[in-house]
Backbone as a ProteinNet text record, in pm:
[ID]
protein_1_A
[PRIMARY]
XXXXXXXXXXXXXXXXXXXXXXXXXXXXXXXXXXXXXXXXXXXXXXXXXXXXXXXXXXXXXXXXXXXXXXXXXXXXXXXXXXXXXXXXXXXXXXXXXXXXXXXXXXXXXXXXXXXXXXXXXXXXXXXXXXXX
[TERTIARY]
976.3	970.1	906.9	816.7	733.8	811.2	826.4	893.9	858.7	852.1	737.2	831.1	815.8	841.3	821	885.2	932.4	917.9	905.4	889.4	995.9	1116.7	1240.1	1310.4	1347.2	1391.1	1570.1	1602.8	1785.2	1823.1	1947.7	2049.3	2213.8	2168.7	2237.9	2183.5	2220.1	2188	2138.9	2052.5	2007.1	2141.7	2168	2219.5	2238.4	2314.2	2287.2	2145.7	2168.6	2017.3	1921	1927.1	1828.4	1710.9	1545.1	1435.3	1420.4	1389.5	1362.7	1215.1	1109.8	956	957	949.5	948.1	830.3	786.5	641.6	645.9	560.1	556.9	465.2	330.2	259.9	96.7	12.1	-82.7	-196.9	-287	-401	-504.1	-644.6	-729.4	-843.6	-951.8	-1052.4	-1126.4	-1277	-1394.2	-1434.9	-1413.6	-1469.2	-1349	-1313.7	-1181.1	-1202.5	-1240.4	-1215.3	-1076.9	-1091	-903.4	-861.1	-721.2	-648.7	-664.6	-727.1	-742.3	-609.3	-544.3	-370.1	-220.4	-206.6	-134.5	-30.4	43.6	196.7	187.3	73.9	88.2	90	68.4	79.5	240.8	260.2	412.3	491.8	483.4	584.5	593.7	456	418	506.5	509.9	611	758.9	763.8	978.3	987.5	882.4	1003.8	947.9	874.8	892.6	973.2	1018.6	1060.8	978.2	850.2	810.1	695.9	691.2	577.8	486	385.1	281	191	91	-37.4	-115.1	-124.1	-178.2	-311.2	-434.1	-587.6	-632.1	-627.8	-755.6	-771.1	-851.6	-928.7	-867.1	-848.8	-793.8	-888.1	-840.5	-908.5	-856.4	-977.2	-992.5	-873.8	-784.8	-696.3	-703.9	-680.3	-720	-624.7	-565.9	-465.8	-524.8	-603.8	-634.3	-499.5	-364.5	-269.6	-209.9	-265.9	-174.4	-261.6	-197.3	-286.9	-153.9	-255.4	-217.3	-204.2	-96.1	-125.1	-86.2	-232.3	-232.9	-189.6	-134.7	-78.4	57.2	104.3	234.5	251.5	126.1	88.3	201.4	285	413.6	336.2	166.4	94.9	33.7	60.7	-7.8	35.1	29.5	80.9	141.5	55	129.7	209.1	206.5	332.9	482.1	379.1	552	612.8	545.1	570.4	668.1	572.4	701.6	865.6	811.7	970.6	1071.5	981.5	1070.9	1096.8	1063.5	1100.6	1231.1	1200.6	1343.5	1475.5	1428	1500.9	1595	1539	1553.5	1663.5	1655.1	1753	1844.5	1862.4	1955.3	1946.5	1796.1	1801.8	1699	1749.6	1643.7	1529.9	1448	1292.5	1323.9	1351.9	1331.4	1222	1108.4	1057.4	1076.5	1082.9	1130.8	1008.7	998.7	932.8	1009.3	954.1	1045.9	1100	1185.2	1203.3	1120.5	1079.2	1029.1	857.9	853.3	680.3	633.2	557.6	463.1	363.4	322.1	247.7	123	-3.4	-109.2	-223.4	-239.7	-320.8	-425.9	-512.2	-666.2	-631.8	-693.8	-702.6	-793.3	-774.4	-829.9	-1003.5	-994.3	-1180.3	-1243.9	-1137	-1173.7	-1218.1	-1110.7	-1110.4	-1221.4	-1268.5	-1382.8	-1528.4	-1532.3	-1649.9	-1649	-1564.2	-1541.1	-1648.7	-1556.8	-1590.3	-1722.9	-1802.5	-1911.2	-2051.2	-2195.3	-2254.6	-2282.1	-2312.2	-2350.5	-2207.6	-2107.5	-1992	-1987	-2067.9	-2078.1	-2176.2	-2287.2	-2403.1	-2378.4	-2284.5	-2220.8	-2130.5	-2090.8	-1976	-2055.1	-2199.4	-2289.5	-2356.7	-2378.2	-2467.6	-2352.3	-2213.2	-2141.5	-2119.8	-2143.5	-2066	-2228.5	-2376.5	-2452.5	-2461.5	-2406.8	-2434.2	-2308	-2168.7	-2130.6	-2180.2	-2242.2	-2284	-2387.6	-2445.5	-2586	-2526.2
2032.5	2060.4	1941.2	1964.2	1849.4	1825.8	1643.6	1620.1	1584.1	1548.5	1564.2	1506.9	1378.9	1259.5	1332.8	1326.2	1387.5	1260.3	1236	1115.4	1181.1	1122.2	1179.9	1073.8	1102.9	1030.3	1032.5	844.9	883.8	917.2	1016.6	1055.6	937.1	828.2	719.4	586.2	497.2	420.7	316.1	247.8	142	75.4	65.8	3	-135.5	-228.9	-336.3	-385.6	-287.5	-247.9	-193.3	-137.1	-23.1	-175.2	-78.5	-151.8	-130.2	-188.4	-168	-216.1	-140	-184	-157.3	-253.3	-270.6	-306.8	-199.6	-201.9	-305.1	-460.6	-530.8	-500.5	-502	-472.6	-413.4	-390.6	-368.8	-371.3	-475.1	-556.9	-532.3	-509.9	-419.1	-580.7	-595.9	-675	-607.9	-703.4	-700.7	-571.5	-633	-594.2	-633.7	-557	-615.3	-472.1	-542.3	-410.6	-366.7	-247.3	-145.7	-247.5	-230.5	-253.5	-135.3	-202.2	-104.5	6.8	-92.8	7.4	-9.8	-16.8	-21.3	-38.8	3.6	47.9	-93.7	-128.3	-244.6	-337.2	-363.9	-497.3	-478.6	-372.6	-330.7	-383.3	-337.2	-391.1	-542.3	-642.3	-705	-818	-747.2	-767.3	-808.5	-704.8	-656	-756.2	-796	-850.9	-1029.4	-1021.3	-1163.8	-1223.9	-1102.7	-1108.1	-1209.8	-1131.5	-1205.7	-1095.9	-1109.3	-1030	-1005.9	-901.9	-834.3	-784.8	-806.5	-670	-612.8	-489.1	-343.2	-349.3	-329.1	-340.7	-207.4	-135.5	36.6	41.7	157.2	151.5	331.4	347.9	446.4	549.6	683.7	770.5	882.3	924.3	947.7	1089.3	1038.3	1148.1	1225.5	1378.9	1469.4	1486.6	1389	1378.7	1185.7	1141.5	1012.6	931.4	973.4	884.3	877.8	935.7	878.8	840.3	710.8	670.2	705.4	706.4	793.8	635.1	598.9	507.3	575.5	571.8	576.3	577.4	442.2	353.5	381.3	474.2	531.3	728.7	770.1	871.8	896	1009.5	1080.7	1143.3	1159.3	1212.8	1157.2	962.1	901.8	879.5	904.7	926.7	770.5	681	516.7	515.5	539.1	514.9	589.2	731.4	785.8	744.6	709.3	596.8	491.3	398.5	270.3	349.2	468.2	514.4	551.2	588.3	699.2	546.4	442.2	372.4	260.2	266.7	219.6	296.2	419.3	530.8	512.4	508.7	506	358.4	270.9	144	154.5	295.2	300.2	272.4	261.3	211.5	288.5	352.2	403.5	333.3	431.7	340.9	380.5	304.9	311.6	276.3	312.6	255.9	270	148.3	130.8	76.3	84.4	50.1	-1.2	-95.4	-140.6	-5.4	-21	106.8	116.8	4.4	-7.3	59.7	87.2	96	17.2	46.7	-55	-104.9	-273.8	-345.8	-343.4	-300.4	-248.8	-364	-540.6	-616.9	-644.9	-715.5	-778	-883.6	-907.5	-1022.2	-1101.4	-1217.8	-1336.6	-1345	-1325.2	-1230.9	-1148.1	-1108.7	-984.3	-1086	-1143.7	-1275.3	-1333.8	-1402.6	-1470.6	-1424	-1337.6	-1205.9	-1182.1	-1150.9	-1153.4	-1252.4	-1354.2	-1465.1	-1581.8	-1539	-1534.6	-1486	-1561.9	-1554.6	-1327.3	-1294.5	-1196.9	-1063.2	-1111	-1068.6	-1020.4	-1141.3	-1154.5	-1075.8	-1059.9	-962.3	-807.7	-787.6	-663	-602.7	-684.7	-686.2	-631.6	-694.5	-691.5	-572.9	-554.4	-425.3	-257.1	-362.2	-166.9	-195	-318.5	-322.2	-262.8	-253.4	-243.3	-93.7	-22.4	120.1	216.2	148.8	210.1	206	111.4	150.2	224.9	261.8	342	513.9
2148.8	2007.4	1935.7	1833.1	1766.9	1694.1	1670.8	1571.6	1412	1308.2	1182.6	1104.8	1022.2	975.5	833.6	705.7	577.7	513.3	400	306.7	245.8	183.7	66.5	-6.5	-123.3	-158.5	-98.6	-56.9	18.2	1.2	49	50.4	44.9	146.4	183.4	113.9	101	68.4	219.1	235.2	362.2	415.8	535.5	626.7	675.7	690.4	727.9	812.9	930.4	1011.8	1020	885.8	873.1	844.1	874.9	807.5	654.4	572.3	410.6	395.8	429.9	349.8	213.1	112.4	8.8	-49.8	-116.3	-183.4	-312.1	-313.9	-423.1	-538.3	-493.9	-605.5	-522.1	-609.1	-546.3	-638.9	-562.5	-626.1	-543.9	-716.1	-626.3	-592.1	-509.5	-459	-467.3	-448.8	-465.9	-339.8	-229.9	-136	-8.3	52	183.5	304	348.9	487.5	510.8	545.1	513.3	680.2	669.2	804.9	889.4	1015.3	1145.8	1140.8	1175.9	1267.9	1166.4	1021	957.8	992.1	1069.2	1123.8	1222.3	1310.7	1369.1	1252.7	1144.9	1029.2	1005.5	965.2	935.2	1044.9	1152.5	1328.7	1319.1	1294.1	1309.5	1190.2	1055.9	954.9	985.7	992.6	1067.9	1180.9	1255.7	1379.6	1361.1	1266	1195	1099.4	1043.8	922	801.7	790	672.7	623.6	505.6	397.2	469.1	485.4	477.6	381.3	404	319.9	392.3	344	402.8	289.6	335.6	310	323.4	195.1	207.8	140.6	119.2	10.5	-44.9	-164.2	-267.4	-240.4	-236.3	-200	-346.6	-393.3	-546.3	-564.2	-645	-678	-766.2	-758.6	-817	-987.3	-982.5	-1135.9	-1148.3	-1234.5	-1240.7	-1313.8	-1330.2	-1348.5	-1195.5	-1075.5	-977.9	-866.6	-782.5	-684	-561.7	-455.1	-404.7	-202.8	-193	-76.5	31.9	132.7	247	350.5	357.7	458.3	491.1	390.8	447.3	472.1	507.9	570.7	669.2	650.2	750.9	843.6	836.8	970.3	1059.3	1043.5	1106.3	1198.6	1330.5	1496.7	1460.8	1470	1473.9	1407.6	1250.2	1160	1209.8	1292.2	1363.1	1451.7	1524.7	1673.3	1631.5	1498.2	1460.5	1382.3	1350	1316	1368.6	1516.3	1591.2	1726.9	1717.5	1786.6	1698.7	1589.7	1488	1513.3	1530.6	1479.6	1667.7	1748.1	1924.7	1884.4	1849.4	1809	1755.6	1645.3	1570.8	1431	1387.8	1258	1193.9	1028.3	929	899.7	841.7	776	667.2	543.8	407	320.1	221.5	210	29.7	-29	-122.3	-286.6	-361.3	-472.2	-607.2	-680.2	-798.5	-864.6	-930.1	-1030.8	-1119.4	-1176.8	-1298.3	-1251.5	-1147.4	-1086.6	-1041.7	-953.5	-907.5	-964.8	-1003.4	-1057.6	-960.9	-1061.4	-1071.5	-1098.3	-1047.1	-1059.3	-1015	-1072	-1013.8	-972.5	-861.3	-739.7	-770.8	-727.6	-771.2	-727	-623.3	-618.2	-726.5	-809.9	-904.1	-987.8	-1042.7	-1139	-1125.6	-1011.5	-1022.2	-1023.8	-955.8	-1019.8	-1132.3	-1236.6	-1375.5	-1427.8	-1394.6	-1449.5	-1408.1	-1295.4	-1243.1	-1322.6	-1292.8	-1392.1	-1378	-1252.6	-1232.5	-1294.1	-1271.6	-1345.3	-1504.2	-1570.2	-1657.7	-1770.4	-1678.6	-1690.6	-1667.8	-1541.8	-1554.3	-1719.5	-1719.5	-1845	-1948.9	-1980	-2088.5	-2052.4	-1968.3	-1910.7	-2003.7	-1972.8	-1961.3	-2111.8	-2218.1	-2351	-2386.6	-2352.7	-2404.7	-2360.7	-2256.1	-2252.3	-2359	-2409.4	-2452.8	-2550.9	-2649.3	-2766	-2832.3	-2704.8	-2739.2	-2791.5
[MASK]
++++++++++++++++++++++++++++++++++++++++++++++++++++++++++++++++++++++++++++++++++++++++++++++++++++++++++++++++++++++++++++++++++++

């Protein structure tokens, strides 16, 4: 019987042992190649115990107030693998976000492109097409 991984909001609250991926914020760049194997950055996370970032690129959503992340795809064979091997230990995957929402920033690449002479010329380019 196939088994098929559900995104929900808990029922329980997390476990001493359970995993908790906790979404901080998400800041867009210039240019960053997406992460190959996601779920390997995540594994790679947990048994260090220390912060991660997950690298893709936004794939255009059909309501423009919502973005839509990837990287936690319930159809991605790897992402099921790292669950269903948590899950083989005894422990939930939670994956968690501020209440307040997730913070929506420009990265310091962004910043300096901004603020770059060619940045700068962009800027003038889009203040001189709206006014026409």
């Amino acid at each position: 019987m196939e088994e098929k991984l559900i995104l929900h909001k808990p029922i329980t609250k997390p476990g001493k042992d359970d995993i908790i991926l906790r979404l901080t914020d998400m800041q867009f760049h210039m240019k960053l190649d997406a992460t190959e194997n996601p779920a390997k950055r995540i594994e790679h996370a947990i048994d260090n115990n220390k912060p991660g970032r997950i690298y893709t690129s936004l794939s255009t959503p059909s309501n423009p107030n919502e973005i839509q992340t990837p990287f936690f795809n319930a159809d991605d064979p790897e992402f099921q693998k790292l669950v269903k091997k948590y899950r083989d230990q005894g422990k939930r995957v939670f994956i968690m976000q501020p209440k307040s929402g997730l913070p929506i920033k420009q990265s310091k690449d962004v910043e300096e492109f901004i603020n770059s002479k060619k940045g700068k010329r962009l800027l003038r380019k889009l203040n001189k097409d709206k006014s026409k």
